[in-house]
N, C-alpha and C positions, 0 to 999 in steps of 0.2 A: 055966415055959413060955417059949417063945424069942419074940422080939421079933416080932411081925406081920411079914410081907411082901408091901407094895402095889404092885402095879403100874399103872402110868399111861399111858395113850396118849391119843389122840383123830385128830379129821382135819382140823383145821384146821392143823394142823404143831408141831412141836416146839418154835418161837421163838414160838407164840402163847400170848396173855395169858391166855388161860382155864386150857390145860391147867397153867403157873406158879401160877395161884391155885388150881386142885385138888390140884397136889403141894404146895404149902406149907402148905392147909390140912389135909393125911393127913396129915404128917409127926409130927405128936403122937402120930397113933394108930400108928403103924410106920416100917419102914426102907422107902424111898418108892424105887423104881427107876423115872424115867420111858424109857419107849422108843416112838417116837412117829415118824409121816411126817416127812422131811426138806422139805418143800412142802404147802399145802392139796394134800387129794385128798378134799373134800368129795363128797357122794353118790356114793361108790363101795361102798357097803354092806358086805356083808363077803368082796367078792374076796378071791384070792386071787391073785400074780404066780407064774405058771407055766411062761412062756416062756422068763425070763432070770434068772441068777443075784440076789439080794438083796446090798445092801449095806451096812454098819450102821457109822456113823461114830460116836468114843466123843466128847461135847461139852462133859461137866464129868461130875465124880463123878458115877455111877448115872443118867447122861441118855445114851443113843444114839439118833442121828438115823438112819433108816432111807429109803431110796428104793422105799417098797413102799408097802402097805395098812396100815389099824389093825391088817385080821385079819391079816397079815404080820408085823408089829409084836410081836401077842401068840405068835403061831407060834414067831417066832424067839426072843423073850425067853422064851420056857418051853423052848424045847429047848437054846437055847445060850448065853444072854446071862445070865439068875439064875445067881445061887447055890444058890438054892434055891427049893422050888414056893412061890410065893404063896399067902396065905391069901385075898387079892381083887384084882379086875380093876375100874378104876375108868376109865372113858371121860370125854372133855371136859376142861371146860365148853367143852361145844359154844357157837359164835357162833350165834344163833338156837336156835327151837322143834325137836326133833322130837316130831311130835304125828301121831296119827291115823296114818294112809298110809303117813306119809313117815317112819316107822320101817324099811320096807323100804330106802329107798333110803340110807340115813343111816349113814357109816362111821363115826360115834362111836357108835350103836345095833351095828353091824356087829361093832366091836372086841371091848365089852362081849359079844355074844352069841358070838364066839369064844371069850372066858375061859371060857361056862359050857358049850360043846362038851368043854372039856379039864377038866368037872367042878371046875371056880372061881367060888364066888360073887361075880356080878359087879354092877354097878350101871354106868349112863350119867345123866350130868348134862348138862343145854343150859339155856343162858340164856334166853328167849323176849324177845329182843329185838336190833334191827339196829341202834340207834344210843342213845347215852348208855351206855358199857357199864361197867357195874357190876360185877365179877365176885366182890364177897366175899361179900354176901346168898346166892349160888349155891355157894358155896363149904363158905359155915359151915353148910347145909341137908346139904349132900351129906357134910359131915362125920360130921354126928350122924347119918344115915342109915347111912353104913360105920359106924361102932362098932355101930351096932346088927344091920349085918347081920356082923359080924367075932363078937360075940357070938354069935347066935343061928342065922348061916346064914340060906342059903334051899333051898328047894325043888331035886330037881336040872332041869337045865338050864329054870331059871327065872332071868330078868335082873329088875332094875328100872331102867323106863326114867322119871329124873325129869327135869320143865322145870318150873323158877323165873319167875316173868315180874319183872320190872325191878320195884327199889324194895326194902322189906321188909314179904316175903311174914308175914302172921298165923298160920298155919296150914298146916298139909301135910295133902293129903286124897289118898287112895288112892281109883283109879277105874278104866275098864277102859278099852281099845285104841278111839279113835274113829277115824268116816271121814273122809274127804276127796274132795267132788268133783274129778276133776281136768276141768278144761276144755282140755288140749292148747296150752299158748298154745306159740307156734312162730316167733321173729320169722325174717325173709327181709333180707338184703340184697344187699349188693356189696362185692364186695373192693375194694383198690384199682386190683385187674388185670381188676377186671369179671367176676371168676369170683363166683356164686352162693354166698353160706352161709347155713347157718341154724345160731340160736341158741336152743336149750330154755330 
């Protein structure tokens, strides 16, 4: 059987620390292609850019920086950038939780849920945490989960979306999609030119 092929993106960019620790931690189990946002484009979920051309710069063996979305990212690497189809689509390690809600809005959920549009068992990893960041605990979970889902598969267009919370986690428990109140917080200010913004 030929050697695994893993795909990697996420949306905190292609120079972040997470997605480096989810490609180094694959690479045991296959030949690792990351292709990933050339900037954060955090919660951009899984656009797609439609307006203007895509463009995909090469930045070391099997890493292209892309000026688009995750779901962009995974687009482009399955129709023009692999070699060949992946056996999986591996998002993150996202910087922070996505939990509950804010799965919809979450372009490393977004990416992941691309690979299993184009019938690729995918998984999405996030760290559940904003500072002290750790990223091998999340790394070596999200490993042993891809072997077993490289083994075994999943369901079709079924993702899993895992979050690690900081330190080393005892145990891995399967559970189902929670809520989230949102309360709208909305801050108001001023520019420097006195013109009106706001910030989500």
């Amino acid at each position: 059987m030929d050697t695994p092929l893993i795909l990697v993106t996420n949306d905190d960019g292609v120079h972040a620390a997470g997605i480096r620790s989810l490609a180094d931690a694959l690479g045991g189990l296959g030949e690792v292609w990351v292709v990933a946002p050339d900037r954060e484009v955090s919660a951009c979920s899984q656009s797609l850019t439609l307006v203007r051309p895509l463009r995909a710069e090469r930045v070391a063996e099997r890493v292209y920086a892309v000026d688009g979305t995750p779901a962009d990212c995974v687009n482009l690497a399955l129709v023009k950038l692999l070699p060949r189809r992946p056996q999986l689509v591996a998002a993150g390690i996202n910087r922070g939780g996505n939990l509950g809600d804010d799965v919809f809005y979450s372009g490393t959920v977004g990416g992941a849920r691309e690979g299993t549009f184009f019938g690729i068992p995918s998984i999405a990893v996030s760290l559940a945490a904003r500072s002290d960041l750790d990223y091998a605990p999340s790394a070596e979970i999200a490993c042993r989960i891809a072997a077993l889902v490289l083994e075994r598969g999943l369901p079709e267009r079924t993702l899993l979306n895992i979050n690690v919370p900081q330190g080393r986690p005892q145990a891995i428990a399967f559970t189902v999609q929670g809520r989230r109140d949102h309360e709208g917080t909305i801050l108001e200010g001023l520019d420097p030119r006195s013109k009106t913004y706001y910030w989500i």
